[in-house]
C-alpha positions as CSV (number, residue, x, y, z in Angstrom):
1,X,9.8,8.5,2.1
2,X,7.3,9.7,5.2
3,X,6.9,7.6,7.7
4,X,2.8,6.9,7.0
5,X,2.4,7.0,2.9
6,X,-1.1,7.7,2.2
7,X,-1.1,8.0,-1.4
8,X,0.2,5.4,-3.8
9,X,0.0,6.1,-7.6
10,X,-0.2,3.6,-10.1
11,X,1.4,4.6,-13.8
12,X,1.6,2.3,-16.7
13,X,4.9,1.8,-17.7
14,X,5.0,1.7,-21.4
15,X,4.0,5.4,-21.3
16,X,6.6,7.5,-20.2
17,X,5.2,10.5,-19.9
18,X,2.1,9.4,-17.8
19,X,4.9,7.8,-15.2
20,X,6.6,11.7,-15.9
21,X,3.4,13.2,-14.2
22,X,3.2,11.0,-11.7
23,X,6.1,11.6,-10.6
24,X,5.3,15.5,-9.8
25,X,1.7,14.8,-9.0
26,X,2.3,14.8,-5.0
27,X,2.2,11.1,-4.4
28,X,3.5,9.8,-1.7
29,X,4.9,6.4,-4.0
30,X,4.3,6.3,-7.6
31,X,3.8,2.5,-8.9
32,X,5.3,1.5,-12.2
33,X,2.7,-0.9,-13.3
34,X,4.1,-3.7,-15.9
35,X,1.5,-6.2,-15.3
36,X,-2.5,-5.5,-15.8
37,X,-2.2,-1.9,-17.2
38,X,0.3,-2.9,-20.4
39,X,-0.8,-5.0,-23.4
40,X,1.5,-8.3,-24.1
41,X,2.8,-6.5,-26.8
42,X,3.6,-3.5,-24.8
43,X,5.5,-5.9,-22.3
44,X,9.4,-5.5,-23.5
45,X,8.6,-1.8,-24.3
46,X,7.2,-1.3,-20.6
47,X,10.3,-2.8,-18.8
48,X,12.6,-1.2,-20.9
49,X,11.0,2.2,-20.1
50,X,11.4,1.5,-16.8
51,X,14.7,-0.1,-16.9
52,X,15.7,3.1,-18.0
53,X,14.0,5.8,-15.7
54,X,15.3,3.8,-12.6
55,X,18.7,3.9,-13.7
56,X,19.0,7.3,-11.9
57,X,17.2,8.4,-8.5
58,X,13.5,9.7,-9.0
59,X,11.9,12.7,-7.1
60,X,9.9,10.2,-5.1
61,X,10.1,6.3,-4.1
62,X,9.1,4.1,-7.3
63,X,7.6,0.6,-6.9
64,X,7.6,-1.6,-9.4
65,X,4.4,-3.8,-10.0
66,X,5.8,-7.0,-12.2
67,X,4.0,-9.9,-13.8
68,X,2.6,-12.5,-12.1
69,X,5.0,-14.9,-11.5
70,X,3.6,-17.5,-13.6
71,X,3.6,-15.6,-16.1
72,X,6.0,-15.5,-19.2
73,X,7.3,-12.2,-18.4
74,X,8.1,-12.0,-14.8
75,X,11.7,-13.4,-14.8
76,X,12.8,-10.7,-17.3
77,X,11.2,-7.5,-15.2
78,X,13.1,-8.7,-12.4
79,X,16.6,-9.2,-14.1
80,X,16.0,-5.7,-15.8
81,X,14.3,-3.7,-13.0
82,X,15.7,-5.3,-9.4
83,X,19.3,-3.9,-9.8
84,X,18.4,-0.6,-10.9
85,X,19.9,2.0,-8.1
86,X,16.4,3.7,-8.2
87,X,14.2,1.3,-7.6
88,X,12.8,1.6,-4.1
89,X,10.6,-1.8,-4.1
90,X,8.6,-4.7,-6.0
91,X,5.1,-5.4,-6.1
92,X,4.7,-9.1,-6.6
93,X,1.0,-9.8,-7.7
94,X,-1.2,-12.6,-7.1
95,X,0.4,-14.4,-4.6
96,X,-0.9,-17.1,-2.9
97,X,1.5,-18.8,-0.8
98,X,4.6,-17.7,1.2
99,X,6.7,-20.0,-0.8
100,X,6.6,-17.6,-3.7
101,X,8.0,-15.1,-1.6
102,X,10.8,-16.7,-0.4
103,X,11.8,-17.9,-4.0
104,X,11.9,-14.2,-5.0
105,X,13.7,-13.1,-2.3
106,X,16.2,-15.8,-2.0
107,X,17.3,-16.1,-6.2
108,X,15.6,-13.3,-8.0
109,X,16.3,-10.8,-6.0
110,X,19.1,-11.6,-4.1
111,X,20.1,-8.1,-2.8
112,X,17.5,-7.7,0.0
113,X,15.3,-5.3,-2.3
114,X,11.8,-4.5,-0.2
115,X,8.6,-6.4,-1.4
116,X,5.2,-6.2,-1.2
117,X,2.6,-8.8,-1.5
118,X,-0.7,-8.7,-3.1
119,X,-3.3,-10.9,-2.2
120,X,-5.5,-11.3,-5.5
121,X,-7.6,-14.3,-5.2
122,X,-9.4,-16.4,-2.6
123,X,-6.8,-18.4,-1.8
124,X,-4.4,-15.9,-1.0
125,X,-6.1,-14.5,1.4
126,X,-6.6,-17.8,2.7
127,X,-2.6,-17.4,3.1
128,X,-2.4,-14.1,4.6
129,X,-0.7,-14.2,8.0
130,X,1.9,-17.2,6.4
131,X,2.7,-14.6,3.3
132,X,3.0,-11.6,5.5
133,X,5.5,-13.4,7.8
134,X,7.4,-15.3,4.8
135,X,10.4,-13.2,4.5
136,X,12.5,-10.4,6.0
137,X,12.7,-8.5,2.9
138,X,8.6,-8.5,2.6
139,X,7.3,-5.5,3.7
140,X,3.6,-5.0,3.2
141,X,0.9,-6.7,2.1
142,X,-2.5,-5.6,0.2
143,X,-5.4,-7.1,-1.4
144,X,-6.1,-6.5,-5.6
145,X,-9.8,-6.2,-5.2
146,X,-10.6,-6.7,-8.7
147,X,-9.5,-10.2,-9.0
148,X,-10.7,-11.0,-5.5
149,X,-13.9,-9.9,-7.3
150,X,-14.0,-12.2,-10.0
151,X,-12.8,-15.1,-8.2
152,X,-15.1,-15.0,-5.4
153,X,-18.1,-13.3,-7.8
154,X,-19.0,-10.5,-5.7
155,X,-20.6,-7.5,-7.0
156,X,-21.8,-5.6,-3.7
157,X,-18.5,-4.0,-2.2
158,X,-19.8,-4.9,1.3
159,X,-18.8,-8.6,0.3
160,X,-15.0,-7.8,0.5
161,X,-14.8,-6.5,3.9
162,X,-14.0,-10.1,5.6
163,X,-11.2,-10.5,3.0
164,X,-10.1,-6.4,3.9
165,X,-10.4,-7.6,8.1
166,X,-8.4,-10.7,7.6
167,X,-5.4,-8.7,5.7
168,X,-5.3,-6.0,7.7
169,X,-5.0,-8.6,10.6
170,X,-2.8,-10.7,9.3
171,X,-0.5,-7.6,8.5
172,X,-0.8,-6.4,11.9
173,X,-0.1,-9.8,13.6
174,X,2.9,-10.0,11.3
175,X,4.6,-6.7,12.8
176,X,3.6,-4.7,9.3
177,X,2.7,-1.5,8.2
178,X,-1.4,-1.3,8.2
179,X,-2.3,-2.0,4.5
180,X,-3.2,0.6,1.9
181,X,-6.9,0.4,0.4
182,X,-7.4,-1.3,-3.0
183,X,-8.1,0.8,-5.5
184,X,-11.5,3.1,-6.4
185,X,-11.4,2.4,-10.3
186,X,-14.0,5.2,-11.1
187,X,-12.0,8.6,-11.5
188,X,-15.0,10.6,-11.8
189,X,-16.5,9.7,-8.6
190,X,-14.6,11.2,-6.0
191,X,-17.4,11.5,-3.6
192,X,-17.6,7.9,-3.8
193,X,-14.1,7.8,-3.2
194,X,-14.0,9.5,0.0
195,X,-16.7,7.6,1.3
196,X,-14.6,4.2,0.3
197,X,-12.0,5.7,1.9
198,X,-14.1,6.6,5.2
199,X,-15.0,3.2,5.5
200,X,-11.7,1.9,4.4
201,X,-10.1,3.9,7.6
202,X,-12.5,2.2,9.9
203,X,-11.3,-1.1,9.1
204,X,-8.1,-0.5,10.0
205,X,-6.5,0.9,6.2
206,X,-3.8,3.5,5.9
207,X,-3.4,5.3,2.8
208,X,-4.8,4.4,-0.5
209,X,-3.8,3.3,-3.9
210,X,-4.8,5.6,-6.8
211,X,-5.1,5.2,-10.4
212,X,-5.5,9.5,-11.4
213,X,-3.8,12.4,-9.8
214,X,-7.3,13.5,-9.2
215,X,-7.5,11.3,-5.7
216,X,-4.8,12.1,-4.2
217,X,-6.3,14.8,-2.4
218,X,-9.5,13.2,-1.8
219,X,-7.2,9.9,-0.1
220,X,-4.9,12.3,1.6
221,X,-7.8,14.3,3.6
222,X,-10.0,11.1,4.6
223,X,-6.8,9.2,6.5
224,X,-5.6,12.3,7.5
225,X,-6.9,12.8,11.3
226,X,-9.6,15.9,11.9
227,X,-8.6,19.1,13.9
228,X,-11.1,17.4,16.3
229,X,-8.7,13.7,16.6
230,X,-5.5,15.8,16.5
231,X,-6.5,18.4,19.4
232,X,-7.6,14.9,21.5
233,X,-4.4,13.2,20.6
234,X,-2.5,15.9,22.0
235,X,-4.4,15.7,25.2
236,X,-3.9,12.5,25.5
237,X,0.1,13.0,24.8
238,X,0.6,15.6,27.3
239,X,-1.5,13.7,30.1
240,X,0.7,10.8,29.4
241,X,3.6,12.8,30.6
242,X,2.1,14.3,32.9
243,X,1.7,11.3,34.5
244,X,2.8,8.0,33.3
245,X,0.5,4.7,33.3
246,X,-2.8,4.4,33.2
247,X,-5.6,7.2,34.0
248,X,-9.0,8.9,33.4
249,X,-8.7,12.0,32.2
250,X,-10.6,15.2,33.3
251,X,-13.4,14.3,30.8
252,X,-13.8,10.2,32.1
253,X,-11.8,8.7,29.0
254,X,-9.1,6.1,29.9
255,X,-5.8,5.8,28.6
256,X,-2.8,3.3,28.6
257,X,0.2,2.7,27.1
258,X,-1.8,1.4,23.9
259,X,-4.1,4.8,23.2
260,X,-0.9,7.0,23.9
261,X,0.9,4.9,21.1
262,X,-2.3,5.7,18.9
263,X,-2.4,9.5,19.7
264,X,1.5,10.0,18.7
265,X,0.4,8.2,15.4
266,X,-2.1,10.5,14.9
267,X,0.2,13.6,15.5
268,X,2.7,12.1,13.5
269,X,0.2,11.8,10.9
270,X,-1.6,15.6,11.8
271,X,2.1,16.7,11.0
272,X,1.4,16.2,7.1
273,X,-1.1,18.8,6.9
């Protein structure tokens, strides 16, 4: 897996082929979905589908998004799913305290397989920092913005940026990866896609979650850096060891130790092009 994922595809598991193209479609990390995108009575069909396509080693890492754990079908995904030997990680939706974590970790999953968090409803992101620091084995946290929607009735998309601020924080302050974006559920509207994106990147976001093959590309260019932030990263690189510690450059910008460790990120990220 790189280093910085940008692009995380969701596919339904109880359709094969769909999860097929997704695996060639240039994601980064394809998402077996068995929770909101498969019908009740697609739910043994979805986890045996995926049961089986993880008994070997994919082309790319595969998450697995199970059930809610309140739900009745989240204890079978994991006994079918976590010991498969191509399973790279679980999604665990809807969580809202780090409790939940830990029981996963500690008895459903007892061989240290990575998780990741979503924060779903008010409450959870209420719970952000405690869930992002609940467990070794947790390894990122997001938000799902459509339930966040619904439970705290918010139609204008401005209204979720406290909720993005305090996960991207809390992820932060918890020694994680920055979050991927939520979502853009219109697939037609890619140039309101890459200006979600835009303003997803200035909150602090890295990468995106995608639910067609057609954003990929559109995710991939707007957290990718600009010739303009790569050519000023690698001043700043090669003035750092130049000359060690703090300085002004030539052109009156100031750097320490903390921009330098942003400018190799951005050349690390620059290196995807």
């Amino acid at each position: 897996m790189t280093a910085f994922p940008l692009t995380w595809l969701y596919a339904p598991g109880d359709r094969p082929p769909v999860v097929a193209k997704a695996l060639t479609s240039g994601a980064d990390i394809v998402v077996v979905d068995l929770e909101d995108a498969v019908a009740p009575d697609r739910k043994a069909y979805a986890r045996a589908a995926t049961a089986e396509l993880l008994a070997e080693l994919p082309p790319v890492p595969v998450h697995v998004r199970v059930n809610a754990l309140d739900s009745p079908w989240a204890g079978q995904d994991l006994a079918a799913v976590a010991p498969a030997p191509g399973l790279c990680a679980l999604r665990l939706p809807k969580i809202t305290s780090p409790a939940e974590v830990v029981r996963i970790a500690q008895h459903a999953v007892p061989t240290g397989r990575p998780l990741y968090a979503l924060l779903e409803t008010a409450l959870g992101v209420e719970q952000a920092y405690a869930v992002a620091t609940a467990h070794p084995s947790l390894r990122g946290i997001a938000l799902g913005e459509a339930d966040l929607r619904a439970d705290l009735g918010v139609g204008d998309d401005a209204g979720l940026d406290w909720s993005r601020s305090r996960v991207i924080v809390a992820a932060r302050a918890a020694g994680l990866p920055p979050p991927a974006q939520s979502v853009h559920p219109d697939v037609r509207d890619l140039e309101g896609l890459a200006a979600s994106c835009a303003h997803g990147r200035a909150l602090g976001f890295l990468g995106r979650a995608a639910i067609h093959p057609r954003q990929l590309p559109v995710i991939e260019r707007a957290f990718l850096p600009t010739a303009e932030e790569s050519e000023q990263a690698e001043t700043i690189v090669k003035a750092a060891a130049a000359q060690p510690g703090a300085q002004a450059l030539p052109d009156g910008r100031f750097i320490d130790t903390a921009v330098v460790t942003a400018a190799h990120r951005t050349l690390s990220l620059a290196r995807r092009r």
